[in-house]
C-alpha positions as CSV (number, residue, x, y, z in Angstrom):
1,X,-15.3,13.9,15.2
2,X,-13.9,10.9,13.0
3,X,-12.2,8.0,14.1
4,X,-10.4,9.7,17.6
5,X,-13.6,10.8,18.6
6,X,-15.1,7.3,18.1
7,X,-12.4,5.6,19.2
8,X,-14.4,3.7,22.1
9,X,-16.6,2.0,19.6
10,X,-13.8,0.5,17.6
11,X,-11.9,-2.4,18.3
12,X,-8.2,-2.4,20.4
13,X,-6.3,-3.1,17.4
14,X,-8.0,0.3,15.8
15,X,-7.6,1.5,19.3
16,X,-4.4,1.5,18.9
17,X,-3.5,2.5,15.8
18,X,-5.4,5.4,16.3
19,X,-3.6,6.4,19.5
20,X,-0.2,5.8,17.8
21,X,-0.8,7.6,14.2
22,X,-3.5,9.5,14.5
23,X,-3.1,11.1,18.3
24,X,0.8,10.6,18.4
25,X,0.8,9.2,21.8
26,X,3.6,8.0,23.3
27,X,5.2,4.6,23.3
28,X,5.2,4.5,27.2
29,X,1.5,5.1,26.9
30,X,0.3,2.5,24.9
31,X,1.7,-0.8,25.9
32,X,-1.7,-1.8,27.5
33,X,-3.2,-0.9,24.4
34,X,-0.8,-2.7,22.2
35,X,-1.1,-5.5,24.2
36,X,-5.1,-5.9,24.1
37,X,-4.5,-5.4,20.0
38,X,-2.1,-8.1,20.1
39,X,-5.0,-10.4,21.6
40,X,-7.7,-10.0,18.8
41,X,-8.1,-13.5,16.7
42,X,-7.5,-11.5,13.4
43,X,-4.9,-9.8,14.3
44,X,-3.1,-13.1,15.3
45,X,-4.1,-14.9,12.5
46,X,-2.2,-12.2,10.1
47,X,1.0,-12.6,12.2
48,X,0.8,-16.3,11.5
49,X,0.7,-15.2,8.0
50,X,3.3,-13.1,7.7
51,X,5.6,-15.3,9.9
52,X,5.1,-18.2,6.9
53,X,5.7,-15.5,4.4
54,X,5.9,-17.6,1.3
55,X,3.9,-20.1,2.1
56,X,1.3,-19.0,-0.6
57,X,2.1,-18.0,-3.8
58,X,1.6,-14.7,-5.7
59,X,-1.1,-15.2,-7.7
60,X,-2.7,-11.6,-8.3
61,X,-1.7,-8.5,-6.9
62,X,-5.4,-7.3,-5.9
63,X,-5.4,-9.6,-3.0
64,X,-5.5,-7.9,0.7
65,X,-4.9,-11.5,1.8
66,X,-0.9,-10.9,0.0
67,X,1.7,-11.8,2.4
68,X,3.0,-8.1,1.7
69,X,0.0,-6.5,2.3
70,X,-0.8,-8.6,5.0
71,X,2.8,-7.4,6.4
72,X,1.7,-3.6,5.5
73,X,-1.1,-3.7,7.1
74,X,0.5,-4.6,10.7
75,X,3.5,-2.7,10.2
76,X,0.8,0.2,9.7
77,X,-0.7,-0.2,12.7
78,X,2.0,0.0,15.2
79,X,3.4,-3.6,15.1
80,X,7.3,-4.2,14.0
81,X,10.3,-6.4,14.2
82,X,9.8,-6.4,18.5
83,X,6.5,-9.0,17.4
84,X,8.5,-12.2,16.5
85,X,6.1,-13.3,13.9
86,X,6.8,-9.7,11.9
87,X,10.4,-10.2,12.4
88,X,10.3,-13.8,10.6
89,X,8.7,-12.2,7.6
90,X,11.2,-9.4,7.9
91,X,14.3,-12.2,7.5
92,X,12.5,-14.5,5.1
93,X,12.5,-11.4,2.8
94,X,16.3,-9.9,3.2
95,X,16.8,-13.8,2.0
96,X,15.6,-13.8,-1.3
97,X,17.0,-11.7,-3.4
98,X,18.7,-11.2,-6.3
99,X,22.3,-10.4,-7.8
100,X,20.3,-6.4,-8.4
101,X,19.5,-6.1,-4.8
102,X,16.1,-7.1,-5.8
103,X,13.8,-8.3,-3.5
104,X,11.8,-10.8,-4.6
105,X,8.2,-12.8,-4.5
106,X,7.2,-16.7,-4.6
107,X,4.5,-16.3,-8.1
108,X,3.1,-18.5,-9.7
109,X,2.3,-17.3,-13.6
110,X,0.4,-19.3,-16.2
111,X,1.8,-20.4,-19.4
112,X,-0.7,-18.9,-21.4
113,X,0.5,-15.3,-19.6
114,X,4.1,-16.4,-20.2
115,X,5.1,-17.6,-17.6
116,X,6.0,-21.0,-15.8
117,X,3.2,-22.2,-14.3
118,X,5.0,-23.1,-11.4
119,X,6.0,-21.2,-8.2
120,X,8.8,-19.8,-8.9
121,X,11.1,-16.7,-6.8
122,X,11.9,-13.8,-9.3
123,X,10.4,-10.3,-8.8
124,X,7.6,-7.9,-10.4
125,X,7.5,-4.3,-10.6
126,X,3.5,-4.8,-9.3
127,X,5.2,-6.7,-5.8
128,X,9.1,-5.5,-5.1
129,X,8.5,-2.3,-3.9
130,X,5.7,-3.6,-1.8
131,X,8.7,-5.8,-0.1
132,X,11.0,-2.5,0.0
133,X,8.4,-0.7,1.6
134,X,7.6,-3.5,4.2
135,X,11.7,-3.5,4.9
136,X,11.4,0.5,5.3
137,X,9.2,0.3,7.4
138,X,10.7,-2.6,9.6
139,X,13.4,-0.3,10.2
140,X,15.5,-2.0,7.7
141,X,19.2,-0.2,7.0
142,X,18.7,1.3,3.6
143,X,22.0,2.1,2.8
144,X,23.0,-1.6,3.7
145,X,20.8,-3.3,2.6
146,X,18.2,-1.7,0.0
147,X,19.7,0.6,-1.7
148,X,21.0,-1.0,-4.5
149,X,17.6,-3.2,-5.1
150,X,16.2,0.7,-4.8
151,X,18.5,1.8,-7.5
152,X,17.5,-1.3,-9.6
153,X,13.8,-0.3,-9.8
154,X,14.7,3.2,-10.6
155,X,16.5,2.7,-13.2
156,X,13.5,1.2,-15.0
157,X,11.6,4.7,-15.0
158,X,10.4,6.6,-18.1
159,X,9.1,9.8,-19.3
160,X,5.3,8.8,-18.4
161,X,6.1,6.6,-15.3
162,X,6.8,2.7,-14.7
163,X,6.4,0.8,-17.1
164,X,5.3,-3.3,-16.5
165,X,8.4,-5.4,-16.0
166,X,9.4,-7.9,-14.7
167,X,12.5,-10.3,-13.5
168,X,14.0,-13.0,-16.2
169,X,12.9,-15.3,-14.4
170,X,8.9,-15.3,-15.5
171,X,9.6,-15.3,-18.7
172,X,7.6,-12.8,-21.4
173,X,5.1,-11.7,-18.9
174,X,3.4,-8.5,-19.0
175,X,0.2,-6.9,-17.8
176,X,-2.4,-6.5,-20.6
177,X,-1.2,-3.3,-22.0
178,X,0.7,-1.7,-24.9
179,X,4.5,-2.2,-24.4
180,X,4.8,1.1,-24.5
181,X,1.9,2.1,-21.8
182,X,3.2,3.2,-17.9
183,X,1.8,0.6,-15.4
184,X,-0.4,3.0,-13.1
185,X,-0.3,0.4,-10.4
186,X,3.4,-0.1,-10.7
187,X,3.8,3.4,-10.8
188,X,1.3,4.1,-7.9
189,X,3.8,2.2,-5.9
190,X,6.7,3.6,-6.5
191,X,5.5,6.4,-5.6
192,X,5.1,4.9,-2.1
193,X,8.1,3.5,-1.7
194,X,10.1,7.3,-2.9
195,X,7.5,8.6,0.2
196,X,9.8,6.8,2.5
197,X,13.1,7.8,1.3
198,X,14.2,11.4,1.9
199,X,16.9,11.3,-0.7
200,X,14.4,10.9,-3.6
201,X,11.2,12.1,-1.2
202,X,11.2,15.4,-3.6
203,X,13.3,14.0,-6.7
204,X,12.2,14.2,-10.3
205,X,11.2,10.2,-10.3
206,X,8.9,11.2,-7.5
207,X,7.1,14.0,-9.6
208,X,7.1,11.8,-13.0
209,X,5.3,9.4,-10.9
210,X,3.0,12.0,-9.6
211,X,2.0,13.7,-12.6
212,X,1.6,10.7,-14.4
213,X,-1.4,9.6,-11.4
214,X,-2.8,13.4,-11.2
215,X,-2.7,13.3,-15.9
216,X,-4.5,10.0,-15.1
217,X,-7.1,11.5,-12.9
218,X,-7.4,14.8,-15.4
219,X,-8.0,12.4,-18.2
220,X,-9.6,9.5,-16.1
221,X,-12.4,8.6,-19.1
222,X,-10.1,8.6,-22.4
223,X,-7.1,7.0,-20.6
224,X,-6.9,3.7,-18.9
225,X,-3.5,2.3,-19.7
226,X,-3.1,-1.8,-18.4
227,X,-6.9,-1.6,-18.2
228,X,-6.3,0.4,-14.8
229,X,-9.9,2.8,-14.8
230,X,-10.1,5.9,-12.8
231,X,-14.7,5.5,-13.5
232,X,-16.9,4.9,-11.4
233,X,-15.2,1.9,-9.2
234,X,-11.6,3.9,-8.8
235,X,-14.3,6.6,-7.0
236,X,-15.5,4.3,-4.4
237,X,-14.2,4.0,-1.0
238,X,-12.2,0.9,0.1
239,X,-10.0,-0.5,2.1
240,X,-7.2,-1.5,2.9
241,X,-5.2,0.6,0.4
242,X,-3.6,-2.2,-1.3
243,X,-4.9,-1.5,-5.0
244,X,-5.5,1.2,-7.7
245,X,-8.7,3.5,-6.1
246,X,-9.1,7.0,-4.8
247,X,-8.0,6.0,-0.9
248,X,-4.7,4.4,-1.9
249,X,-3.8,7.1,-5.0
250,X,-5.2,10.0,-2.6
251,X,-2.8,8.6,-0.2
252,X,0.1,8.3,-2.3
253,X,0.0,11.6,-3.5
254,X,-1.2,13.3,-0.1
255,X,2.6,12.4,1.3
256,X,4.4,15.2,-1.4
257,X,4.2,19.0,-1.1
258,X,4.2,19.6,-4.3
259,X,1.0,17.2,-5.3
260,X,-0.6,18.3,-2.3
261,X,-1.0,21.9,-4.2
262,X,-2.5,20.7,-7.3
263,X,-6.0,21.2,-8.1
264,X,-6.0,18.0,-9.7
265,X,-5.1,16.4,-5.9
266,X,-7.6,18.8,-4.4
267,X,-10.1,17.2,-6.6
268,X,-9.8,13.6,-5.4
269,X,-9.6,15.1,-1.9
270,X,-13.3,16.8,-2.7
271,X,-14.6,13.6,-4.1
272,X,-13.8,11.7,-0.7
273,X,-14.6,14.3,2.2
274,X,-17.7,14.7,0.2
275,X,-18.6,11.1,1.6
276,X,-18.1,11.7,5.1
277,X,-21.2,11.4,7.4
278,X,-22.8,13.7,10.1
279,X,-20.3,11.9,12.4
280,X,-17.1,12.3,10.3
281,X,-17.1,9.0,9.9
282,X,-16.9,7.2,6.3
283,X,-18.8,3.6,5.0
284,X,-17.4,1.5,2.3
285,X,-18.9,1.5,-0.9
286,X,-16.7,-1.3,-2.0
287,X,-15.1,-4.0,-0.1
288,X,-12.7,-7.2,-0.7
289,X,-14.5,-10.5,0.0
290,X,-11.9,-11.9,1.8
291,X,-11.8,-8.9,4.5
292,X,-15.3,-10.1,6.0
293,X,-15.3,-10.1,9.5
294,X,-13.4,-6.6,9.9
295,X,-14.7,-3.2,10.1
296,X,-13.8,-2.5,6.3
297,X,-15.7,-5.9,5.0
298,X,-19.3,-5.0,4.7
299,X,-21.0,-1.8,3.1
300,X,-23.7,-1.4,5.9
301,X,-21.9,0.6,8.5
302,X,-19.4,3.3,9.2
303,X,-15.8,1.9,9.1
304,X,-13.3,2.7,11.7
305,X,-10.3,2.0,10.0
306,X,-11.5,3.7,6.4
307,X,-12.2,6.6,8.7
308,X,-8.7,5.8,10.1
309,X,-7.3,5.8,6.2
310,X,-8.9,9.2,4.8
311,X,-7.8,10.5,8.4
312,X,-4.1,10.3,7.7
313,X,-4.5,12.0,4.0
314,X,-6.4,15.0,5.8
315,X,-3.9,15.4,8.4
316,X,-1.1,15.7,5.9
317,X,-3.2,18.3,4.4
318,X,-3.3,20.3,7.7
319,X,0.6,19.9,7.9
320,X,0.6,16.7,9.9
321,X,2.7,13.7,9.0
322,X,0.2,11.2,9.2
């Protein structure tokens, strides 16, 4: 049945992102729905966020609790520039960027990584296109106003993927990898951004980045490149999809044809369904400390909006655009 067919035993805000991504109902339909979302504590207290978008520093990108992924999340779910608080975030990032078009973070990077050790605005290739993604999906002109950032992170692409970089501005940081190594992260999310954009949707960046995720995956116990494992943790369920595991690489590569045929995808599809209950439902095995209090926070139930996560990648596998 999954998450639809359980939908009365969620909350509104699932409620409604169900209805709207998962059911395609339309707009007309759903402003009572939206509106009961809109009323939930946490929901409110992530527009807060998002509408004081730098207040916090970057300080690691495996944070649910990011400003960006904050913004993800709600843009996600059904909620855009019309929510005043979204569109806030929306203009505080269109207002840092730099002479490349690239958009870019408030971090804050310790000497003894190389950097400052002060917050300071300069961009990563582990948060940028996070913010291009968020802009996408705000309905952001890309022609206008992202393309040439776009272009930017492109050009940074090699034979095997992204690689860690960085902006001038934080100094000689890089991840703790071979100079040499892709980033699987960084390339995990360029890969989402080139989802969104149909002039590179099927491009040969897109299928570097893809390969280099499904080689990962074929060769997930002798390569782990940036300390990035595909073991035993990488297998677990989790959500939200803000990091390097199965639901967010699944998910990535779930939105291409031409990953959606290879065994190697088919694989990581096996290893989730697998997990599915009697109900269709699935339970985290894995959760972010700092998501307590929402469906995907504890380990001891079935999660609506993981459910609601693994739902999308199946639907593009029947043809859907989830």
């Amino acid at each position: 049945m999954g998450c639809a067919g359980h939908m009365a035993d969620w909350e509104p805000w699932l409620q409604y992102a169900i209805r709207r991504n998962i059911l395609r109902q339309p707009k007309e339909a759903l402003a009572e729905a939206r509106g009961l979302a809109l009323q939930d504590e946490k929901i409110g207290a992530y527009l807060d966020d998002v509408a004081d978008f730098y207040r916090v520093p970057v300080k690691t990108h495996k944070a649910p609790g990011m400003s960006a992924n904050k913004l993800l999340f709600l843009l996600d779910i059904g909620f855009g520039t019309e929510e005043p608080r979204v569109r806030a975030a929306v203009d505080a990032i269109l207002s840092h960027r730099d002479e490349n078009g690239v958009f870019q973070s408030c971090v804050n990077i310790p000497k003894h990584f190389g950097g400052s050790g002060e917050n300071t605005f300069g961009w990563c290739l582990c948060d940028a296109p996070n913010l291009f993604r968020a802009l996408i999906l705000a309905g952001v002109a890309y022609e206008a106003q992202l393309e040439k950032g776009v272009s930017t992170l492109l050009s940074l692409v090699q034979e095997n993927g992204f690689p860690c970089a960085a902006s001038p501005e934080f100094g000689t940081f890089r991840g703790p990898g071979k100079k040499g190594d892709r980033c699987p992260y960084a390339t995990l999310i360029m890969l989402q951004l080139l989802a969104l954009i149909p002039g590179h949707h099927d491009g040969e960046t897109a299928q570097t980045c893809a390969e280099t995720l499904l080689s990962l995956w074929e060769h997930s116990y002798e390569e782990h490149p940036f300390l990035f494992y595909m073991g035993k943790d990488f297998r677990k369920l989790k959500a939200p999809p803000v990091w390097y595991d199965i639901v967010s690489v699944t998910d990535a590569l779930s939105r291409f044809a031409f990953a959606r045929e290879d065994e190697r995808f088919l694989q990581m599809v096996s290893v989730i369904e697998e997990k599915r209950d009697e109900n269709g439902l699935f339970t985290p095995e894995s959760v972010y400390l700092k998501c307590k209090g929402w469906d995907f926070g504890q380990k001891k139930a079935p999660s609506g909006y993981l459910t609601y996560c693994c739902e999308k990648i199946f639907q593009r596998l029947e043809g859907g655009t989830a």
